[in-house]
N, CA, C and O atoms as a GROMACS GRO file, in nm:
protein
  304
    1UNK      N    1  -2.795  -1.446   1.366
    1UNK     CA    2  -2.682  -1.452   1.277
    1UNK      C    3  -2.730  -1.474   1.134
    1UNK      O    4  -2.806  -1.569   1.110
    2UNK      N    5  -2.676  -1.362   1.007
    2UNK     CA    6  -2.713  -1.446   0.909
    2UNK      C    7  -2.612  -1.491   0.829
    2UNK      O    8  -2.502  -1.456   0.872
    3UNK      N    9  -2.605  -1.561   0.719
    3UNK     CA   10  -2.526  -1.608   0.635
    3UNK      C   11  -2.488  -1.518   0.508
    3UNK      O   12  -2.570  -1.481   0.424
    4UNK      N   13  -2.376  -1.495   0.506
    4UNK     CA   14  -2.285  -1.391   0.375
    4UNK      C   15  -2.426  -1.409   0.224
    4UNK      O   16  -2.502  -1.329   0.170
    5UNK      N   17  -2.398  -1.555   0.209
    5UNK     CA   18  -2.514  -1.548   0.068
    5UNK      C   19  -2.622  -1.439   0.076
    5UNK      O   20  -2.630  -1.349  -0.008
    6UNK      N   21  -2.727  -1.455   0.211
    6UNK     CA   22  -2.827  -1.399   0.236
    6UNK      C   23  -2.788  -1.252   0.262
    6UNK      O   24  -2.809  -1.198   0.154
    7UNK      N   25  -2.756  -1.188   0.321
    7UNK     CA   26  -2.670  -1.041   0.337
    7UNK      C   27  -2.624  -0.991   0.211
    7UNK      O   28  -2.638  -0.873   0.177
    8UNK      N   29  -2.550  -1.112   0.115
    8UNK     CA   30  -2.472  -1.061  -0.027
    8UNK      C   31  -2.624  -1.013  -0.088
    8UNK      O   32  -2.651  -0.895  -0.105
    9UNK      N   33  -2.729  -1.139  -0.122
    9UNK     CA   34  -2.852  -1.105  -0.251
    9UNK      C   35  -2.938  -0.981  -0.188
    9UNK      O   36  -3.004  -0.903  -0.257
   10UNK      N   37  -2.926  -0.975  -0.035
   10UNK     CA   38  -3.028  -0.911   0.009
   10UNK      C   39  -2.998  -0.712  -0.016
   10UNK      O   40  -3.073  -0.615  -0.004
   11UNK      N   41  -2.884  -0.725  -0.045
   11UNK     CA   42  -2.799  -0.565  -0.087
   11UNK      C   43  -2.803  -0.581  -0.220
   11UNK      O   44  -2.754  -0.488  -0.285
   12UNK      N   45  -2.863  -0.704  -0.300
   12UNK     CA   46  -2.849  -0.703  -0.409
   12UNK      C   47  -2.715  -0.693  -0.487
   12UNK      O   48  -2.712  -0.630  -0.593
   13UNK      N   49  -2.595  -0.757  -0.433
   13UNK     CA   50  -2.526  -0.775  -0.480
   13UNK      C   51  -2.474  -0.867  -0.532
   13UNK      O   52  -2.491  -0.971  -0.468
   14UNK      N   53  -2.413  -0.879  -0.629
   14UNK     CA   54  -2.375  -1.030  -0.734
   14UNK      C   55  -2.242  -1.066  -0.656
   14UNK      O   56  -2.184  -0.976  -0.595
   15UNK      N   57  -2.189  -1.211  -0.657
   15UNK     CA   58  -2.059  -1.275  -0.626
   15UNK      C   59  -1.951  -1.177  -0.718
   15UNK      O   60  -1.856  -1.151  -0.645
   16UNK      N   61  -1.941  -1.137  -0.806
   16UNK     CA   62  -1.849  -1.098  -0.908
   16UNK      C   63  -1.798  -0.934  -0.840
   16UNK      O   64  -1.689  -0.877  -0.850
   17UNK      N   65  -1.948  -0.883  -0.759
   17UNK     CA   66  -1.933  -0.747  -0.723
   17UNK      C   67  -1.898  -0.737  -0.574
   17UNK      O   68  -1.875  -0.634  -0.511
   18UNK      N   69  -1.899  -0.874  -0.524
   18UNK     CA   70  -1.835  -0.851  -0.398
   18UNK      C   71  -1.684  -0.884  -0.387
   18UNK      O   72  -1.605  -0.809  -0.331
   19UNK      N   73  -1.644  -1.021  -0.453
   19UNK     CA   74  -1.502  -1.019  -0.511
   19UNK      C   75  -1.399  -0.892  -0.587
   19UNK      O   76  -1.282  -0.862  -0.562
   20UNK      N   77  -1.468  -0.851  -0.658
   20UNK     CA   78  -1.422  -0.715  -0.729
   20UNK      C   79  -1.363  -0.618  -0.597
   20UNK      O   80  -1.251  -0.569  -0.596
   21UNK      N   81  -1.468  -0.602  -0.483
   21UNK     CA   82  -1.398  -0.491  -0.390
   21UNK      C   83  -1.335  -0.587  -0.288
   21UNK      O   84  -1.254  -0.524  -0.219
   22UNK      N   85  -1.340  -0.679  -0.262
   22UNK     CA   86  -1.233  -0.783  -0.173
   22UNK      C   87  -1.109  -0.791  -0.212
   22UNK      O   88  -1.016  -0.821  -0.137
   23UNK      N   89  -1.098  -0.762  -0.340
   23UNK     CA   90  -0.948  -0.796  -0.415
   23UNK      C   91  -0.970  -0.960  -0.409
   23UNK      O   92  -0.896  -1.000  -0.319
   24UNK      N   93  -1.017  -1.032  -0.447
   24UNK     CA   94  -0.993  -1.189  -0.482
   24UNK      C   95  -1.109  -1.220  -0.625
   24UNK      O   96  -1.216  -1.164  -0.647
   25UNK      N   97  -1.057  -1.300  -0.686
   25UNK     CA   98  -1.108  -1.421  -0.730
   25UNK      C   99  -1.271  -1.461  -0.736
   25UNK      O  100  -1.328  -1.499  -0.634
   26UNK      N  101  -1.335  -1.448  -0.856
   26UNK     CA  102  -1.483  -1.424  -0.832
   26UNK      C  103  -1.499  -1.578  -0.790
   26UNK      O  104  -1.586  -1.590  -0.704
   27UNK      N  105  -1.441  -1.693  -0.825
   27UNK     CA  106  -1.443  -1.826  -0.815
   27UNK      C  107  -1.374  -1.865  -0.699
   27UNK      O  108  -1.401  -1.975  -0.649
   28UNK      N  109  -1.259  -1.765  -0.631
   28UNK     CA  110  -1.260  -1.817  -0.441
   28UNK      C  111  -1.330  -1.716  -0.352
   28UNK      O  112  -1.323  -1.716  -0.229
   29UNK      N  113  -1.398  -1.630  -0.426
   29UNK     CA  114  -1.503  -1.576  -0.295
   29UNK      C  115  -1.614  -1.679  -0.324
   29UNK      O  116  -1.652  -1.719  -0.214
   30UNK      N  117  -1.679  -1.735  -0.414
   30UNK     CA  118  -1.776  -1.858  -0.450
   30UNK      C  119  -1.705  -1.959  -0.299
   30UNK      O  120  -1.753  -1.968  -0.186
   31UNK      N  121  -1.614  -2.004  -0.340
   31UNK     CA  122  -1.546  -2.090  -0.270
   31UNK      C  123  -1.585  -2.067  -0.076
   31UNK      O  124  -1.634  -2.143   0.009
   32UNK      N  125  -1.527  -1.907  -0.072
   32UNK     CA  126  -1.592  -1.834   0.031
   32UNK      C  127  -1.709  -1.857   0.092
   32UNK      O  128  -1.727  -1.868   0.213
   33UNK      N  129  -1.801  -1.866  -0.008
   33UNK     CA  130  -1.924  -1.812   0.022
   33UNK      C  131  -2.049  -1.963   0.049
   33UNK      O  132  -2.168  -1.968   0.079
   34UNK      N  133  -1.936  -2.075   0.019
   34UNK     CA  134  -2.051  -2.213  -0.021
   34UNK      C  135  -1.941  -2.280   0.102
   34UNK      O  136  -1.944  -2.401   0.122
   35UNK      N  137  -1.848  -2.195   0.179
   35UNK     CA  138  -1.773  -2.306   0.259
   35UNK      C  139  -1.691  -2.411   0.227
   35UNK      O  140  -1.667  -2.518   0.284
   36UNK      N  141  -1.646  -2.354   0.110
   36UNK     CA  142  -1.534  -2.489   0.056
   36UNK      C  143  -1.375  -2.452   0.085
   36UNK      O  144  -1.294  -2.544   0.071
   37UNK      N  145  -1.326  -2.321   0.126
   37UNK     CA  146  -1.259  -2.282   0.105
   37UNK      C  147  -1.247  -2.192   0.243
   37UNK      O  148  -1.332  -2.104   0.252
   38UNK      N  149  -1.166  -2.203   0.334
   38UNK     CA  150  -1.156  -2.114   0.451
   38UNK      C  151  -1.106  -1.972   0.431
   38UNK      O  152  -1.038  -1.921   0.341
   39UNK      N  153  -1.164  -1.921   0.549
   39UNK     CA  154  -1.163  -1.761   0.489
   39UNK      C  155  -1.064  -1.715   0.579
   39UNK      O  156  -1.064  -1.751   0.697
   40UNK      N  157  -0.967  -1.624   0.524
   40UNK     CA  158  -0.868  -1.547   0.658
   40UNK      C  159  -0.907  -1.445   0.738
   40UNK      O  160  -1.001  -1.377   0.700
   41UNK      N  161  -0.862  -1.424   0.827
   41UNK     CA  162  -0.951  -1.316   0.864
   41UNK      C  163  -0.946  -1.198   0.814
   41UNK      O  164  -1.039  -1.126   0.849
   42UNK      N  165  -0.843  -1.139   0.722
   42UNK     CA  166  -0.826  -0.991   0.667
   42UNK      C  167  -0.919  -1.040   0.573
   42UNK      O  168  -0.976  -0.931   0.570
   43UNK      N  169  -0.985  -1.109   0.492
   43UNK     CA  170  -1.040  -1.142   0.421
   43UNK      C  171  -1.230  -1.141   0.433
   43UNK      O  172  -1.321  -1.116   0.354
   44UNK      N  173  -1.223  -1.171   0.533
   44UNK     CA  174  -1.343  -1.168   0.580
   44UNK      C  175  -1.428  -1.019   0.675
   44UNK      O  176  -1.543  -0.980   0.691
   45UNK      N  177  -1.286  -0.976   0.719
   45UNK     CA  178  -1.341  -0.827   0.768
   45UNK      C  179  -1.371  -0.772   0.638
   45UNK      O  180  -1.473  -0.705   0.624
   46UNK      N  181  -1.274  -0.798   0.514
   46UNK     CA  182  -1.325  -0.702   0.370
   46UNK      C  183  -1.471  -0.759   0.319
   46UNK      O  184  -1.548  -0.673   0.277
   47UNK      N  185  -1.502  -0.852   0.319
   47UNK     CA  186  -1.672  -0.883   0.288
   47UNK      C  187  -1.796  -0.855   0.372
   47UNK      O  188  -1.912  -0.867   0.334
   48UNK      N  189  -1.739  -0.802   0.537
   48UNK     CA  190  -1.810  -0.759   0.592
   48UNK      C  191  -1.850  -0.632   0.592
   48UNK      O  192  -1.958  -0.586   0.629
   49UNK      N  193  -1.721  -0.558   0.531
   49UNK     CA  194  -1.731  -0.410   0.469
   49UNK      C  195  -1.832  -0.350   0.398
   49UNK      O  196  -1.914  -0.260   0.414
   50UNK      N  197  -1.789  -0.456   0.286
   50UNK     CA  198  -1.872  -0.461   0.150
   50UNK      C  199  -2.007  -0.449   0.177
   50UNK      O  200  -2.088  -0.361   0.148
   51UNK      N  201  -2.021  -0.578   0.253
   51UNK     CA  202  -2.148  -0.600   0.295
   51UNK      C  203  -2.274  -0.498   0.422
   51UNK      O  204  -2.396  -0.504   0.435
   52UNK      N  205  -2.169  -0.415   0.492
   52UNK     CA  206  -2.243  -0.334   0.571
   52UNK      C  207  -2.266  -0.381   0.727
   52UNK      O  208  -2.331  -0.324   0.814
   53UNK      N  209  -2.192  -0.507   0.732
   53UNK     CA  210  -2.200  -0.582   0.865
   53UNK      C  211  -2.110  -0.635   0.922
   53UNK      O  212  -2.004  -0.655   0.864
   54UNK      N  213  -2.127  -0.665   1.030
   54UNK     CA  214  -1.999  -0.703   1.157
   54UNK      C  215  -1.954  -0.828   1.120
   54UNK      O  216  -2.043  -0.898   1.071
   55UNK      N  217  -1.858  -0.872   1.128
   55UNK     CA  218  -1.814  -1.007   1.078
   55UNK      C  219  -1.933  -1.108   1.110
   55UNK      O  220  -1.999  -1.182   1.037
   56UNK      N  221  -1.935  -1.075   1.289
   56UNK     CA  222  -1.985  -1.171   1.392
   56UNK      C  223  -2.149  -1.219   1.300
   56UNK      O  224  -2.174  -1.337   1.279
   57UNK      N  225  -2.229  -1.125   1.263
   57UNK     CA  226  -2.327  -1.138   1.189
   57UNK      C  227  -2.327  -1.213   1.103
   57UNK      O  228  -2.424  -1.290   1.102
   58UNK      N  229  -2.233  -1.228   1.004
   58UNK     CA  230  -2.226  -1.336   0.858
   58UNK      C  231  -2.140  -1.471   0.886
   58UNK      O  232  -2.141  -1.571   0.814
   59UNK      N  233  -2.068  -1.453   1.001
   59UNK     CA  234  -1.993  -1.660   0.981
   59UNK      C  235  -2.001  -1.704   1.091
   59UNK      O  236  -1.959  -1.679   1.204
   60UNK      N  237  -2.067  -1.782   1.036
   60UNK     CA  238  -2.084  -1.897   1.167
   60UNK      C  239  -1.998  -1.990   1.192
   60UNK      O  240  -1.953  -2.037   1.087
   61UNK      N  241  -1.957  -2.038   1.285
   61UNK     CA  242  -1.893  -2.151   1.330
   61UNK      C  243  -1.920  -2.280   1.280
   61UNK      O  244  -1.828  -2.360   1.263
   62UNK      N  245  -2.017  -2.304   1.258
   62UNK     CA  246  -2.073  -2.456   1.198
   62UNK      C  247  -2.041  -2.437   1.071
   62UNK      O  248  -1.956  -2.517   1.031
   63UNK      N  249  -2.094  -2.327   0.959
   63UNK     CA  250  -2.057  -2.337   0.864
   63UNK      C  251  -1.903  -2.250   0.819
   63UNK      O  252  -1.843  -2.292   0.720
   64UNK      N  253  -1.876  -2.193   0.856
   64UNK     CA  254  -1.758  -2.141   0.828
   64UNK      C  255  -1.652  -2.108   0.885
   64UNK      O  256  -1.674  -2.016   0.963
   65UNK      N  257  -1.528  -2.143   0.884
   65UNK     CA  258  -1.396  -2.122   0.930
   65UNK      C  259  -1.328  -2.041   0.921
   65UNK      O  260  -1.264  -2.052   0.816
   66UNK      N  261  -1.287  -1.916   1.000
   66UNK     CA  262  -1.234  -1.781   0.986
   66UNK      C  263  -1.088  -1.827   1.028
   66UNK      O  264  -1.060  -1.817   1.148
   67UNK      N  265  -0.990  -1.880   0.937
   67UNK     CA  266  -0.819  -1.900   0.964
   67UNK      C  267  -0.719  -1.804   0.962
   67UNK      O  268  -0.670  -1.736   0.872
   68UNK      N  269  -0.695  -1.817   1.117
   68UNK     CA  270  -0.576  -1.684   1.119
   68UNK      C  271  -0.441  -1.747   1.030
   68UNK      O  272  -0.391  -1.858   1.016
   69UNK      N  273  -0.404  -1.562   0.963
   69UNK     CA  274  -0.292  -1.596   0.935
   69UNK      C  275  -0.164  -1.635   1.032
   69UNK      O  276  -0.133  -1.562   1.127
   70UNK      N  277  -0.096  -1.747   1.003
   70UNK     CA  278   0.064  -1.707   1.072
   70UNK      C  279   0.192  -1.666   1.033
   70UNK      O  280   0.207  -1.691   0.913
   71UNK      N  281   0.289  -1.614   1.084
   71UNK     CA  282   0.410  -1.565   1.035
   71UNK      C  283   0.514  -1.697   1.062
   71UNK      O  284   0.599  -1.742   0.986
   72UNK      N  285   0.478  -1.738   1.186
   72UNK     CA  286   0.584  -1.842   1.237
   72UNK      C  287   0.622  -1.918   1.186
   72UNK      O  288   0.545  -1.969   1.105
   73UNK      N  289   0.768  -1.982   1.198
   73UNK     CA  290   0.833  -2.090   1.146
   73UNK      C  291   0.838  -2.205   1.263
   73UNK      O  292   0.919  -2.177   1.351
   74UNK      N  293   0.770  -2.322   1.281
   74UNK     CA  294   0.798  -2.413   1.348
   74UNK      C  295   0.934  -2.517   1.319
   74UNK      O  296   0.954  -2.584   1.217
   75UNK      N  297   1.000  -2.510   1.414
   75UNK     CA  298   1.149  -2.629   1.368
   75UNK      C  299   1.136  -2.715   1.509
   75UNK      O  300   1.120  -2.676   1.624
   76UNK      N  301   1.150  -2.863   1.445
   76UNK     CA  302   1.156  -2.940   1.511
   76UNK      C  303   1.272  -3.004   1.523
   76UNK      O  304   1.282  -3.098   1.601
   0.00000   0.00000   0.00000
């Protein structure tokens, strides 16, 4: 498994140029990319794009959290 950082420099690509085709925020794909900030999953299939690789390859479980979106309304 490797890590998005390592996959991003190794294509030689900058944070600014992978945000740019994600549609987000050069400062929450950072966020993305250092684990501060959980990633959705439509979000993360688009950096795997970018990147040339399977999701499964760039996030790990220990370091990173892939959060599904929900639609649901919970009422209690």
């Amino acid at each position: 498994m490797r890590q998005i950082e390592d996959v991003r420099k190794a294509r030689g690509f900058t944070q600014e140029y992978v945000a740019s085709n994600i549609g987000v925020a050069t400062s929450s794909y950072n966020q993305y990319e250092t684990g501060a900030r959980s990633i959705p999953a439509d979000i993360a299939e688009r950096i795997a794009n970018v990147l040339g690789v399977e999701v499964s390859e760039i996030f790990l479980p220990v370091k990173f959290t892939i959060r599904e979106q929900t639609t649901s309304n919970i009422s209690l």
